[in-house]
KOLMARTI-726817 format. One line per 3 residues: their letters; for each residue x, y, z of N, C-alpha, C. Coordinates in nm, 2 decimals, m for minus. Example, Ala and Ser with C-alpha at 12.3 -4.5 7.8 and 13.67 -1.06 7.14 Angstrom:
REM KOLMARTI-726817
AS> 1.32,m0.57,0.78,1.23,m0.45,0.78,1.32,m0.33,0.78 ~ 1.28,m0.22,0.71,1.37,m0.11,0.71,1.29,0.00,0.79
REM end
This chain:
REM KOLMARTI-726817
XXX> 10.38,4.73,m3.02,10.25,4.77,m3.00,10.20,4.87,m3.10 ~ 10.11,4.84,m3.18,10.05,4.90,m3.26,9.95,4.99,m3.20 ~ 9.99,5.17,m3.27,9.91,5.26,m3.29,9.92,5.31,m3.13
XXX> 10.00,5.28,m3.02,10.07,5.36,m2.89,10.20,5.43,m2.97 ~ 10.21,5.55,m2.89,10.36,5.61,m2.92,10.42,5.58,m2.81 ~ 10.55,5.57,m2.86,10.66,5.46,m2.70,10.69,5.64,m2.64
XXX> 10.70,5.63,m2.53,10.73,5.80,m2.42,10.88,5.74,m2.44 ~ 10.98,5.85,m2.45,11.13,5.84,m2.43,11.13,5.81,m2.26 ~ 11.22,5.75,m2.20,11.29,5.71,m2.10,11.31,5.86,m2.00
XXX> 11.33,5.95,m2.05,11.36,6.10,m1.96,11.24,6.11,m1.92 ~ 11.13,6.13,m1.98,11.05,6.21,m1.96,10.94,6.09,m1.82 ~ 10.94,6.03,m1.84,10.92,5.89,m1.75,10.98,5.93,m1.59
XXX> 11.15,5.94,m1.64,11.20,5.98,m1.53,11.19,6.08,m1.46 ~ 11.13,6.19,m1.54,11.07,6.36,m1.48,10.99,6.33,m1.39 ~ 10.92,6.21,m1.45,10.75,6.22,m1.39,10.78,6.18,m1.27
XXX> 10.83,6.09,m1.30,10.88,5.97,m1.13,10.94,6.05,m1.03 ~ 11.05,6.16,m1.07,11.09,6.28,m0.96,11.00,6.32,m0.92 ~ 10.91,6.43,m0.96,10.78,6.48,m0.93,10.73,6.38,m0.82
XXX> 10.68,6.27,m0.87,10.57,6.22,m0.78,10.62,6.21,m0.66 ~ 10.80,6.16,m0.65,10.85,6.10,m0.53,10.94,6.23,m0.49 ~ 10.89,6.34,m0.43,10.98,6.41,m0.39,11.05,6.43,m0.27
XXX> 11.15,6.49,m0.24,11.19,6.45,m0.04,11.08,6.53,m0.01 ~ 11.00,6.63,m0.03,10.88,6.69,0.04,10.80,6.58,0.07 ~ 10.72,6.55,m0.06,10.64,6.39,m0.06,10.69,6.29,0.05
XXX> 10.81,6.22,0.04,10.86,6.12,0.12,10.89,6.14,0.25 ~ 10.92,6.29,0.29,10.96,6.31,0.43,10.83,6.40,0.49 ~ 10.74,6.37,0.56,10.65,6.40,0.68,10.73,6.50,0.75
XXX> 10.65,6.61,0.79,10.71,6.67,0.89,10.61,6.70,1.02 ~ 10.72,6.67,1.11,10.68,6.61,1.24,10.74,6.72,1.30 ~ 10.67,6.76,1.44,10.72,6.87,1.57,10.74,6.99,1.47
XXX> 10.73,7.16,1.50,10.74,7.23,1.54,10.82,7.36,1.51 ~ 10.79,7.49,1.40,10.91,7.55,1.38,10.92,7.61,1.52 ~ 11.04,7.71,1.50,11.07,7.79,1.58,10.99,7.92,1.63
XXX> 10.92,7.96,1.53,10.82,8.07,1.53,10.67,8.02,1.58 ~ 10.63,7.90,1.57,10.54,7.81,1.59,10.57,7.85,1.78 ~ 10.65,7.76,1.84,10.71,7.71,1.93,10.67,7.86,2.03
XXX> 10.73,8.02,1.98,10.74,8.13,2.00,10.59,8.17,2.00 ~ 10.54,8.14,1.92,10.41,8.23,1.92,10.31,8.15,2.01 ~ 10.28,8.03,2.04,10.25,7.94,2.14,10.29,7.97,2.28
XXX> 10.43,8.00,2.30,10.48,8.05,2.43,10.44,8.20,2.49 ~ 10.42,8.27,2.37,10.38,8.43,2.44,10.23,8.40,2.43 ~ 10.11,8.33,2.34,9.97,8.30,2.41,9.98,8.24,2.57
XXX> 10.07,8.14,2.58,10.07,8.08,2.71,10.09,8.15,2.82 ~ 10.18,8.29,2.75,10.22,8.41,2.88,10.15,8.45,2.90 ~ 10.05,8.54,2.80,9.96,8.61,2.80,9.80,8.58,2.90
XXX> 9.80,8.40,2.87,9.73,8.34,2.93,9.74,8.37,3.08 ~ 9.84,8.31,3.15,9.94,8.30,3.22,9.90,8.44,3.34 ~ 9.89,8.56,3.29,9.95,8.67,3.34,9.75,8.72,3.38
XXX> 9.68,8.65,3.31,9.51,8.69,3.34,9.46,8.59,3.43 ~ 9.57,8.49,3.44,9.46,8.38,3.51,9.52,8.41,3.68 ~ 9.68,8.44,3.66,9.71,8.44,3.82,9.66,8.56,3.91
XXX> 9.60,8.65,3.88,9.52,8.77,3.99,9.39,8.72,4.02 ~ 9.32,8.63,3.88,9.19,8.62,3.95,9.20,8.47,4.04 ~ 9.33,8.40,4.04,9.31,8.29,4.12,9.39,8.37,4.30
XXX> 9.44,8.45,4.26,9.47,8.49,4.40,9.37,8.53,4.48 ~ 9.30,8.61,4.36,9.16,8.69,4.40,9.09,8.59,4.49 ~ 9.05,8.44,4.41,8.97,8.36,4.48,9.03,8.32,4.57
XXX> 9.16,8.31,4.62,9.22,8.25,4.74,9.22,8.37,4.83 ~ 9.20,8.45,4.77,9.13,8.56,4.94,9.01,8.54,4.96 ~ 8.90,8.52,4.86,8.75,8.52,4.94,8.79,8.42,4.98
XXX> 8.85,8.32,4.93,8.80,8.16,5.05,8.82,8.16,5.16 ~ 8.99,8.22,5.19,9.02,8.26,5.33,8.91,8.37,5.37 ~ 8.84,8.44,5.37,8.73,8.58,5.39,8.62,8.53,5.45
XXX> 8.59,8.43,5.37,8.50,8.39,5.40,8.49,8.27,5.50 ~ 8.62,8.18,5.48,8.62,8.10,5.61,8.64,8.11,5.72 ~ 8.73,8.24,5.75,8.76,8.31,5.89,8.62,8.37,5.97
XXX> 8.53,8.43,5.85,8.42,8.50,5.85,8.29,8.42,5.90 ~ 8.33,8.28,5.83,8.21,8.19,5.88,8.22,8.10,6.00 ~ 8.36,8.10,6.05,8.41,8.05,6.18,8.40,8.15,6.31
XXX> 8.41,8.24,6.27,8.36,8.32,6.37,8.23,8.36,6.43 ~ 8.15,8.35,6.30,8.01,8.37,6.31,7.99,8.25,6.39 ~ 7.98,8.11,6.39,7.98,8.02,6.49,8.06,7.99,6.58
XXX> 8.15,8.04,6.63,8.22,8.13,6.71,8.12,8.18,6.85 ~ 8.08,8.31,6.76,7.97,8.37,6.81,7.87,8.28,6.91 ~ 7.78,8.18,6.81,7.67,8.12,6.84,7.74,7.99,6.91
XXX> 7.87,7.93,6.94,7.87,7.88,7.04,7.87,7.92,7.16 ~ 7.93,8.07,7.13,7.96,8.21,7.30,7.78,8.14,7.37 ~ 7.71,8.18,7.29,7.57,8.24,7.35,7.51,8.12,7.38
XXX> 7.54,8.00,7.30,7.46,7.89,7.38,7.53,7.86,7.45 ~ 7.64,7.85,7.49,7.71,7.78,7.61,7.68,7.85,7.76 ~ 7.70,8.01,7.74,7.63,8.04,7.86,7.49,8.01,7.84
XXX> 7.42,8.00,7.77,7.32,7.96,7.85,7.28,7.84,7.86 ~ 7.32,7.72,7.82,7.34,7.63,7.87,7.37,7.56,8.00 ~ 7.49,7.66,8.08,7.59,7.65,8.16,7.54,7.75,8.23
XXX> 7.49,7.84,8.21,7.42,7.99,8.34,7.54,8.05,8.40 ~ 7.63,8.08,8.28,7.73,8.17,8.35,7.77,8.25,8.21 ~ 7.79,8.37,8.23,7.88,8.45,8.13,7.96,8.46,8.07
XXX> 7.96,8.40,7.96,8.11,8.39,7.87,8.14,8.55,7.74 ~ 8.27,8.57,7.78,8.27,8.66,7.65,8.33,8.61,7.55 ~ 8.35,8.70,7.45,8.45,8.66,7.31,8.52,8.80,7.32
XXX> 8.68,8.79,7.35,8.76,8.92,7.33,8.85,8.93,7.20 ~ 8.85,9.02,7.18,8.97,9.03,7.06,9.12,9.15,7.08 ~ 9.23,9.04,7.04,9.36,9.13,7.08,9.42,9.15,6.96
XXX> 9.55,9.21,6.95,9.58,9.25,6.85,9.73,9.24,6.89 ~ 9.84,9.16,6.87,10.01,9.18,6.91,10.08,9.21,6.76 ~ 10.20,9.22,6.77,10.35,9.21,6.66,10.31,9.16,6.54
XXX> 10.23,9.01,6.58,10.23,8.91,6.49,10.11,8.89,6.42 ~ 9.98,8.99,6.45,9.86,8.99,6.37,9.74,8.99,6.46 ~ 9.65,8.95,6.48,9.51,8.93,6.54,9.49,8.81,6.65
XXX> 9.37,8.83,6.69,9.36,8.70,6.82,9.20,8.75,6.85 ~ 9.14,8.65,6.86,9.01,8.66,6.98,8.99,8.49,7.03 ~ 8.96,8.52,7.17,8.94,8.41,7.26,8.80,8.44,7.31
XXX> 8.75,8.29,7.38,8.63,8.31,7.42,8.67,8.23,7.55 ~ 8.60,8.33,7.70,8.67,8.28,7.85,8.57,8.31,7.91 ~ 8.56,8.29,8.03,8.52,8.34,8.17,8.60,8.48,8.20
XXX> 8.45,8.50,8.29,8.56,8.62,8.35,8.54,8.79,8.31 ~ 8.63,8.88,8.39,8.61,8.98,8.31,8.73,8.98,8.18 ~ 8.68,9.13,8.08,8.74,9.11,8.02,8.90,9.16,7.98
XXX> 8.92,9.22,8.15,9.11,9.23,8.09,9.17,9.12,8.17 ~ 9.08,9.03,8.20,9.14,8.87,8.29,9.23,8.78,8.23 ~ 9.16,8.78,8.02,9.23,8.68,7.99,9.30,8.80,7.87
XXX> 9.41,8.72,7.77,9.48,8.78,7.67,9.47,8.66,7.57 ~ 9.48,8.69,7.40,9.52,8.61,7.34,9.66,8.66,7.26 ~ 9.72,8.55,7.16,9.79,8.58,7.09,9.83,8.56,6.93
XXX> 9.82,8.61,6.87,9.84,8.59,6.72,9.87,8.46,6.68 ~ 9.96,8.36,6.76,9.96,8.22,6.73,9.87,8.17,6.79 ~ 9.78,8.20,6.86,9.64,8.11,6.91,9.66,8.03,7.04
XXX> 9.78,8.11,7.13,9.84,8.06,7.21,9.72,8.18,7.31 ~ 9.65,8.16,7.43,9.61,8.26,7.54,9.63,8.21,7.65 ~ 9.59,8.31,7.75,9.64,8.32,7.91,9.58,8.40,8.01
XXX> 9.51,8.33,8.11,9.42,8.37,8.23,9.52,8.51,8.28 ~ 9.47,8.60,8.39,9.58,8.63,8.50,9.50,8.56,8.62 ~ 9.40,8.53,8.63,9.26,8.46,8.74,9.26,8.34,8.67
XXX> 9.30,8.26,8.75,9.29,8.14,8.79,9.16,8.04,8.75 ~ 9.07,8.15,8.82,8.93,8.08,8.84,8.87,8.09,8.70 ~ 8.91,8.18,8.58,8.88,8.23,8.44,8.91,8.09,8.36
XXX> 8.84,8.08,8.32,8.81,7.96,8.16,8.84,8.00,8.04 ~ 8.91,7.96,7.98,8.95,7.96,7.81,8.85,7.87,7.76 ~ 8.77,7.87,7.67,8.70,7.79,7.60,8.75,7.75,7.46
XXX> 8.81,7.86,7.40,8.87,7.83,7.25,8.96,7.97,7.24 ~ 9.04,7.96,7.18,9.15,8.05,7.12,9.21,8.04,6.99 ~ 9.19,8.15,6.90,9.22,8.17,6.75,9.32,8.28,6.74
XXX> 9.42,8.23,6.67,9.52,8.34,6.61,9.53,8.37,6.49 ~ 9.51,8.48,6.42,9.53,8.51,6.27,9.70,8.59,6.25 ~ 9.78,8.52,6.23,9.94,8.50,6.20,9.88,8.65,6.06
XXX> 10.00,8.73,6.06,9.99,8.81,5.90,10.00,8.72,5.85 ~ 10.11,8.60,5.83,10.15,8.54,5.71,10.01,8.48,5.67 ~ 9.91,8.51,5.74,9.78,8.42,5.67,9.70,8.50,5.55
XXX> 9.75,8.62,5.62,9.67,8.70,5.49,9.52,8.76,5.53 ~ 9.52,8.71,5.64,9.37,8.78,5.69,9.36,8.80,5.83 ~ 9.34,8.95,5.89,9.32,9.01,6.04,9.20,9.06,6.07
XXX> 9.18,9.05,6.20,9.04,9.12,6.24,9.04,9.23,6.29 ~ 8.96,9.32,6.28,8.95,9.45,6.30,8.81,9.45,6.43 ~ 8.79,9.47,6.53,8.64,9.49,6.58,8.65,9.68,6.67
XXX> 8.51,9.71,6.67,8.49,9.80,6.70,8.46,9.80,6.86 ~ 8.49,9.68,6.92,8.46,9.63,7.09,8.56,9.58,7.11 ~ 8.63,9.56,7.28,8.75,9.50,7.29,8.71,9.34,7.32
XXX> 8.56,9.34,7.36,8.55,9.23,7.43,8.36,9.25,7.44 ~ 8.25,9.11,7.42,8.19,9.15,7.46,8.09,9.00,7.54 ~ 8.01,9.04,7.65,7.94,8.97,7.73,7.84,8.89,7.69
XXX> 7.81,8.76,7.71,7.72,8.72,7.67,7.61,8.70,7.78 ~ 7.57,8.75,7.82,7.43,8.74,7.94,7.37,8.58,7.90 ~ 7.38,8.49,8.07,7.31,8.36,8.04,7.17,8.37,8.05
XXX> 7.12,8.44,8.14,7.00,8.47,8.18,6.87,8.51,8.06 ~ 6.93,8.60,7.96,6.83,8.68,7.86,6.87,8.57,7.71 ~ 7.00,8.57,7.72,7.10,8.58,7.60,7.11,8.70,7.55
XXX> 7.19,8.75,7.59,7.16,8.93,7.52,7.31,8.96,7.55 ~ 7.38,9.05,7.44,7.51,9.08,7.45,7.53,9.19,7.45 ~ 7.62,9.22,7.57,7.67,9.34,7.61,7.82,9.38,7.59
XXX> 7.88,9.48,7.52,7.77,9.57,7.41,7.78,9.49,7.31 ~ 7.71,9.55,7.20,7.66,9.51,7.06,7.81,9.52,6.98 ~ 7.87,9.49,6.86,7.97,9.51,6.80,7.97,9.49,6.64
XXX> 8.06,9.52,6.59,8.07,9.45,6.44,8.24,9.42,6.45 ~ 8.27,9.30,6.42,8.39,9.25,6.38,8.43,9.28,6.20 ~ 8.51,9.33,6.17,8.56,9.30,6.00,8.65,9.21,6.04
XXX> 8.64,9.09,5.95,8.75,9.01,5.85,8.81,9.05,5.74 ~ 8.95,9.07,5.72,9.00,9.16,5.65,9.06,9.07,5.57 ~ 9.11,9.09,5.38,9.22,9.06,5.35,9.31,9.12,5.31
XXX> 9.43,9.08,5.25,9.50,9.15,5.21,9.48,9.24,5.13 ~ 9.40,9.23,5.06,9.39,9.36,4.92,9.26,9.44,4.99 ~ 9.22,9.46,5.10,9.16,9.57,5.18,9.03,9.51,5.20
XXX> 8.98,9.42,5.08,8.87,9.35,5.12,8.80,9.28,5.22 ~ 8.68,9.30,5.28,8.65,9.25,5.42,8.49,9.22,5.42 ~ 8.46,9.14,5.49,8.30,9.07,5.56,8.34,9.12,5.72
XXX> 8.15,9.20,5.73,8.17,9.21,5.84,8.03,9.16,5.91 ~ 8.09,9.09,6.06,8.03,9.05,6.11,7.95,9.14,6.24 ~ 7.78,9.15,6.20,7.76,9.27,6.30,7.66,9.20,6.39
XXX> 7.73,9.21,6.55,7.61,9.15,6.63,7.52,9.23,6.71 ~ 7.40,9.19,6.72,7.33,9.31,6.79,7.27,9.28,6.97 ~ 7.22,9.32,7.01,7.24,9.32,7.14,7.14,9.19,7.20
XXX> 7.10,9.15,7.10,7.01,8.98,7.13,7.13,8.84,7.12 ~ 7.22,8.88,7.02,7.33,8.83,7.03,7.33,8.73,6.87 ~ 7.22,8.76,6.82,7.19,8.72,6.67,7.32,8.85,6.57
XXX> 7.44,8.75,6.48,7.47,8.80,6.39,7.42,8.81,6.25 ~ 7.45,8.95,6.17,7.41,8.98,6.05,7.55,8.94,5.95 ~ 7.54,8.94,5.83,7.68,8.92,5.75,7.64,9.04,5.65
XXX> 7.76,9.14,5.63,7.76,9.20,5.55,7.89,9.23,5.49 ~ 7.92,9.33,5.33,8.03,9.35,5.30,8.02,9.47,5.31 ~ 8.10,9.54,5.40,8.16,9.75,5.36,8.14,9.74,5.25
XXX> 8.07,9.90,5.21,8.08,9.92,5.03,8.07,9.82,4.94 ~ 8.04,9.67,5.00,8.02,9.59,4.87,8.11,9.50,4.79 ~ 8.23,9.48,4.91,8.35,9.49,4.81,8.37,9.36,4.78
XXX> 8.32,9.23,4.85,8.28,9.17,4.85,8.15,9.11,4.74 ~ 8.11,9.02,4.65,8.03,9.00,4.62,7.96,8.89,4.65 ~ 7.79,8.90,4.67,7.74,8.76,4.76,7.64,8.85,4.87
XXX> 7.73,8.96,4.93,7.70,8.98,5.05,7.60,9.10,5.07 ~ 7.53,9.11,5.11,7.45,9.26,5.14,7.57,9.35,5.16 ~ 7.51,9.47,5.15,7.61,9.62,5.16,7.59,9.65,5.27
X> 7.70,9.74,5.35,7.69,9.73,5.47,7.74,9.88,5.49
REM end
């Protein structure tokens, strides 16, 4: 071939190393060690922010659904007597095993409840209508400032007036305040609670 210079054979072979090197030819697939490492402490880190505020939210839910069962609770007590033209109360006990309120006939040291949701007349003629037990292991007890209170069929009017707290474990509580018409309010103590009026 006229007027090309011929390349020697080495230098050919230089080139061809270069192009085809094990870097070039081999891909690398999965993961160093420090990769692997530094991934795992984000994931901790993640890890260590997400689990208080999901416990956080598995107390309001319980808070709030003890809180809103009782509230209707409540408003079944008052229409049934007066539906029925007899006086029902809602009492609340407290044993070993955590919290209790029932709703009965009767006066109010007639009936008892029990932390497993288990109650019991000592009068015969006394009616259980519903019984709730709050176990500790649930994580939420009731606190009320009444042992027990009357629902008048005649007026609808409750004697006496009360506030119940629903408590959880981290001290947090909705309270339930009823007034002597027998209409409940919802509020949180101090607020601690968010959603709810301050109370």
């Amino acid at each position: 071939m006229l007027g090309q210079q011929a390349i020697p054979i080495e230098i050919i072979a230089f080139r061809w190393h270069l192009d085809i090197t094990p870097a070039r030819l081999l891909k690398q697939y999965g993961m160093t060690l420090i990769e692997v490492i530094v991934v795992l402490g984000i994931l901790g880190v993640l890890a260590s922010l997400a689990i208080p505020s999901y416990q956080g939210f598995q107390e309001r839910y319980r808070l709030e659904g003890y809180a809103m069962a009782l509230v209707t609770d409540i408003h079944f007590v008052r229409s049934e007597s007066v539906a029925h033209n007899r006086g029902l109360r809602i009492s609340f006990g407290t044993d070993a095993g955590g919290t209790c309120y029932l709703i009965h006939s009767g006066n109010a040291s007639d009936c008892t409840c029990n932390s497993n949701g288990s109650a019991q007349c000592g009068d015969t003629t006394n009616s259980i209508q519903k019984s709730v037990g709050l176990a500790t292991a649930l994580g939420v007890r009731l606190q009320s400032n009444v042992t027990s209170m009357l629902f008048d069929p005649s007026r609808g009017t409750t004697t006496p007036s009360g506030s119940i707290n629903v408590i959880g474990q981290s001290g947090n509580s909705i309270r339930q305040v009823v007034n002597i018409m027998g209409r409940t309010r919802t509020c949180s103590p101090q607020g601690k609670v968010s959603g709810y009026k301050v109370c």
